[in-house]
C-alpha positions in Angstrom: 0.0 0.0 0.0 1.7 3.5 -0.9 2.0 5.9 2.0 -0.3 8.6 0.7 -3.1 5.5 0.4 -2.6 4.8 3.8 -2.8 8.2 5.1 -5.9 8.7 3.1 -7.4 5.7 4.4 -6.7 6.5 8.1 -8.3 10.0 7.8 -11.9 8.5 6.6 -11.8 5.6 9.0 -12.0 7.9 11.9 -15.5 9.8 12.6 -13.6 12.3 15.3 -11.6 13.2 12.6 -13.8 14.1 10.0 -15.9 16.4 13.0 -12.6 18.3 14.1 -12.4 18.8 10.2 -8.0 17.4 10.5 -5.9 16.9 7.2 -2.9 15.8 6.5 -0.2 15.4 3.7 3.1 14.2 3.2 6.0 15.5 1.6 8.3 12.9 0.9 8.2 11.2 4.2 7.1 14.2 6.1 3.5 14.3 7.3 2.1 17.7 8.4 -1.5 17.7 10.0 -4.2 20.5 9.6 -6.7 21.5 12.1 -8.6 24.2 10.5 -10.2 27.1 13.0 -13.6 26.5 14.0 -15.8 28.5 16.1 -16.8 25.4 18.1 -13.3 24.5 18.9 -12.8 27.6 21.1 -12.5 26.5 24.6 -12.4 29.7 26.4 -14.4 32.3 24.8 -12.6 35.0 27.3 -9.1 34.8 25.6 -10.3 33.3 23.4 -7.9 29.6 22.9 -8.7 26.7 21.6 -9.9 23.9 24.2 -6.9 22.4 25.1 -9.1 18.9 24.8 -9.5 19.5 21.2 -5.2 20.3 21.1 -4.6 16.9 22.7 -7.3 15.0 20.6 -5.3 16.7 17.2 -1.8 15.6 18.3 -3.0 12.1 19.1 -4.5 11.8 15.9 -1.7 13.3 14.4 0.6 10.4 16.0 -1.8 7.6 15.0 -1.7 8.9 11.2 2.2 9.2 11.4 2.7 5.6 12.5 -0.2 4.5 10.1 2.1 5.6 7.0 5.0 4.1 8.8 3.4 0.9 9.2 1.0 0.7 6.4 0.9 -3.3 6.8 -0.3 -3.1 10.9 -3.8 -3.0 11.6 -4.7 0.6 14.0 -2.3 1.1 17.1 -4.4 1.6 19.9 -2.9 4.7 22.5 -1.0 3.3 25.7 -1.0 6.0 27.1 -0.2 10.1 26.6 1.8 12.9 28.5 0.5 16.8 27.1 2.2 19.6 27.5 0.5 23.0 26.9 3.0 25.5 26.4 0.9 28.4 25.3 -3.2 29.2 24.4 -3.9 28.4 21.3 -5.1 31.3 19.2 -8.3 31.3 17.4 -6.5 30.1 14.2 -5.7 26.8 12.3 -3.2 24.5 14.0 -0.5 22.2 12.6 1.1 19.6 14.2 3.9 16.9 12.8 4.9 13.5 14.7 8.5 12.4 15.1 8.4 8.4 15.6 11.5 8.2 18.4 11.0 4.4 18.3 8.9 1.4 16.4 9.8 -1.8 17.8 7.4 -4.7 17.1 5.1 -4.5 19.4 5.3 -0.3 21.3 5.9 2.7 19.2 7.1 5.3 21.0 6.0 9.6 19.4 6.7 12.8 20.0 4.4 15.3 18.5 4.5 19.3 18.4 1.7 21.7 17.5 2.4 25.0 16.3 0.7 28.1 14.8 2.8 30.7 13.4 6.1 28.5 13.7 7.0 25.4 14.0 9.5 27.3 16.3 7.2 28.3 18.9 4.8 25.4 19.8 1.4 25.3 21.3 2.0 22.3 22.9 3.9 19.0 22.6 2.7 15.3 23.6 4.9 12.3 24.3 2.7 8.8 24.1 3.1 5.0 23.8 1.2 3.2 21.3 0.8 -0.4 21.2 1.6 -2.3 17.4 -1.0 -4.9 16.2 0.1 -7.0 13.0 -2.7 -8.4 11.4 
């Protein structure tokens, strides 16, 4: 299966992706998601920021579609568990995130993923997690 099949594939199996309205698309073997700015994704209408929920929700998905074009042949990792860091409020503006895999082993993948507005220089917020690795 070719990496951009798989990506595509991942984003219409997921129904909370398709609501939080998240693309994605590679360059080369670079995947950058999309979470376009939605009214109903502000959290605090004060500020206003994005609800930090719907930032956490976007970097795990973003993981899951990074190790989905890594492993193209492995049925859905399912989330071990996730550590967030929210380093600023999110403005009322899209959001982009990219996953670094720091390890695949057979059965735990280990991700680092960083969310960003303006630059990738100056994140929103960053989230460490442990997936587990089914084959089929």
């Amino acid at each position: 299966m070719e990496k951009s099949d798989a990506l595509a594939a991942f984003l219409e199996r997921s129904p909370y992706i398709r609501f939080l309205g998240m693309t994605a698309a590679l360059e080369g073997e670079v995947l950058t998601a999309r979470l376009p700015f939605r009214k109903r994704l502000i959290g605090n209408p004060m500020i206003p920021a994005l609800h930090g929920g719907v930032i956490g929700a976007f970097m795990e998905m973003t993981a899951l579609a990074q190790l989905a074009v890594a492993e193209p042949s492995r049925r859905m990792p399912k989330t071990i568990d996730v550590t967030i860091e929210y380093l600023r409020p999110g403005k009322p503006q899209d959001l982009f995130a990219r996953a670094d895999l720091r390890k695949v082993g057979r059965r735990i993948a280990n991700v680092h993923v960083e969310a960003w507005q303006e630059s990738p220089e100056t994140p929103v917020a960053a989230l460490r997690g442990h997936f587990l690795l089914r084959a089929d």
